[in-house]
C-alpha positions as CSV (number, residue, x, y, z in Angstrom):
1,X,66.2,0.4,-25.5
2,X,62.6,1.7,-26.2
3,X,61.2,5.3,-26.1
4,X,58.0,6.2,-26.1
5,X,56.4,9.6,-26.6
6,X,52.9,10.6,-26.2
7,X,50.9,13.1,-27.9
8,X,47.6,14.5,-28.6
9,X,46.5,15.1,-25.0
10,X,45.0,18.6,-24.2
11,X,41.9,20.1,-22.8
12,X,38.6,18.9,-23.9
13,X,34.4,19.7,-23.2
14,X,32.6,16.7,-20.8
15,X,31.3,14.5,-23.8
16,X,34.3,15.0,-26.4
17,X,36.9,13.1,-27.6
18,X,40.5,13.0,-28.0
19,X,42.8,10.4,-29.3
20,X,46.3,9.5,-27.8
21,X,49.1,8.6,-29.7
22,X,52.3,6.5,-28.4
23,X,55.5,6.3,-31.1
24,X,58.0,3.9,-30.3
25,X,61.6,3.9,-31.1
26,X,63.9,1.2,-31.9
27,X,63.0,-2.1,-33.5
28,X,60.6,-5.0,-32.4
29,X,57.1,-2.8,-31.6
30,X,55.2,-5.7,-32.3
31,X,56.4,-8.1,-30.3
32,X,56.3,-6.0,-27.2
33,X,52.5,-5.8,-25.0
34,X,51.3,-2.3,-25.0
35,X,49.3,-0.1,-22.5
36,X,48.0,2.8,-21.2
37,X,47.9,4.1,-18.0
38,X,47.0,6.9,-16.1
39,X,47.1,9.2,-12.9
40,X,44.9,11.9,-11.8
41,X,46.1,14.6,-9.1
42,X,46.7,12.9,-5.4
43,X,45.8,9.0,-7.2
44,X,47.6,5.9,-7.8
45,X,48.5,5.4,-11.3
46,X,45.9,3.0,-13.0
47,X,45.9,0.7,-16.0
48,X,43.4,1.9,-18.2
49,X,43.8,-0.3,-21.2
50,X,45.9,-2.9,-22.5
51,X,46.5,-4.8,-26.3
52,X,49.3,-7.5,-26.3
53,X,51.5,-8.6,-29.2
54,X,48.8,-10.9,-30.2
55,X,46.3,-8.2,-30.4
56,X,44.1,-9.2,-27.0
57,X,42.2,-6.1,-25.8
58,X,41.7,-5.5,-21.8
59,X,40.3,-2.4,-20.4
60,X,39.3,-1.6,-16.8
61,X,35.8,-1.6,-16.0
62,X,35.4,2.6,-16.0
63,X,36.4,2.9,-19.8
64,X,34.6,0.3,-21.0
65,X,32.8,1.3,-24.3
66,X,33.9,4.9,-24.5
67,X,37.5,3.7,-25.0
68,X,39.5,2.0,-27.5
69,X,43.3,1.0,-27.5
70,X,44.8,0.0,-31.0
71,X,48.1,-0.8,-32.2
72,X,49.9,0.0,-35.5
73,X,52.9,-2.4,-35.9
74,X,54.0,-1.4,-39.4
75,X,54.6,2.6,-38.0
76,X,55.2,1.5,-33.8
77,X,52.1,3.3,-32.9
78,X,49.8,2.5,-30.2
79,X,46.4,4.5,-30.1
80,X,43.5,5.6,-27.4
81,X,40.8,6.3,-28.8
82,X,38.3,8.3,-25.8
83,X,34.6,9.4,-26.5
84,X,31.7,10.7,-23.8
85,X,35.0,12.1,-21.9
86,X,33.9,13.6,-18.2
87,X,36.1,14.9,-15.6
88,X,36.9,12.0,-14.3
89,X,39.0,11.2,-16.7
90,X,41.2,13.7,-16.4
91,X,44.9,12.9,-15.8
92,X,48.0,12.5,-17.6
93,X,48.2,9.3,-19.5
94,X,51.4,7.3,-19.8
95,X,51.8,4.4,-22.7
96,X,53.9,1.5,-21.4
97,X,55.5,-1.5,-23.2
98,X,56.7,-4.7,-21.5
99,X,58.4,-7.7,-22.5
100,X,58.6,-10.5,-20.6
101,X,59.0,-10.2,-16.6
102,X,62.1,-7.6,-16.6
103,X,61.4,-5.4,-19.9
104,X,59.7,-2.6,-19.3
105,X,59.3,0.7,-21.1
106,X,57.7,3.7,-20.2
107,X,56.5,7.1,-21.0
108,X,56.4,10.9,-19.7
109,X,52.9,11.1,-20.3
110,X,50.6,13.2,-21.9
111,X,47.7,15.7,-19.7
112,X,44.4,15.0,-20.4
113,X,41.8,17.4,-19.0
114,X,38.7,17.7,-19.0
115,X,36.4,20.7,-18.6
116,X,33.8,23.0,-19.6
């Protein structure tokens, strides 16, 4: 069993920056693939950004180069780095870790808005 709790969401000014930060309980972090994922009021949830075991970086096409997703095996963090945030990124952001086809982990989230 895995829990995973995010922080460091909160309100923010269009062109800021916030990082997210994902702890993991329990043992093997590293082996599992990590994401993040988000939904915005009356949306789909929606992969935002994902870093496997083996350290492979894939982000949808609306964050590229304003996010980055990191991973910190030794203290079973995962990171999201966000700069140049608008209003369109607002939602609450939910880490997720999977292993193989029937492990799957996620969080409760973490609200991001974003607003002058």
């Amino acid at each position: 069993q895995v829990q995973l709790v995010e922080s460091g969401g909160g309100l923010v000014q269009p062109g800021g920056s916030l990082r997210l930060s994902c702890t993991a309980s329990g043992r093997a972090f590293s082996f599992y693939n990590m994401g993040w994922y988000r939904q915005a009021p009356g949306n789909q949830r929606e992969l935002v950004a994902t870093i496997t075991s083996g350290g492979t970086l894939n982000y949808v096409d609306s964050v590229k180069g304003r996010f980055t997703i990191s991973r910190d095996n030794a203290e079973n963090t995962l990171y999201l780095q966000m700069n140049s945030l608008s209003p369109a990124d607002t939602a609450v952001y939910y880490c997720n870790a999977r292993r193989g086809p029937l492990i799957e982990y996620w969080g409760k989230g973490t609200l991001v808005t974003v607003s002058s």
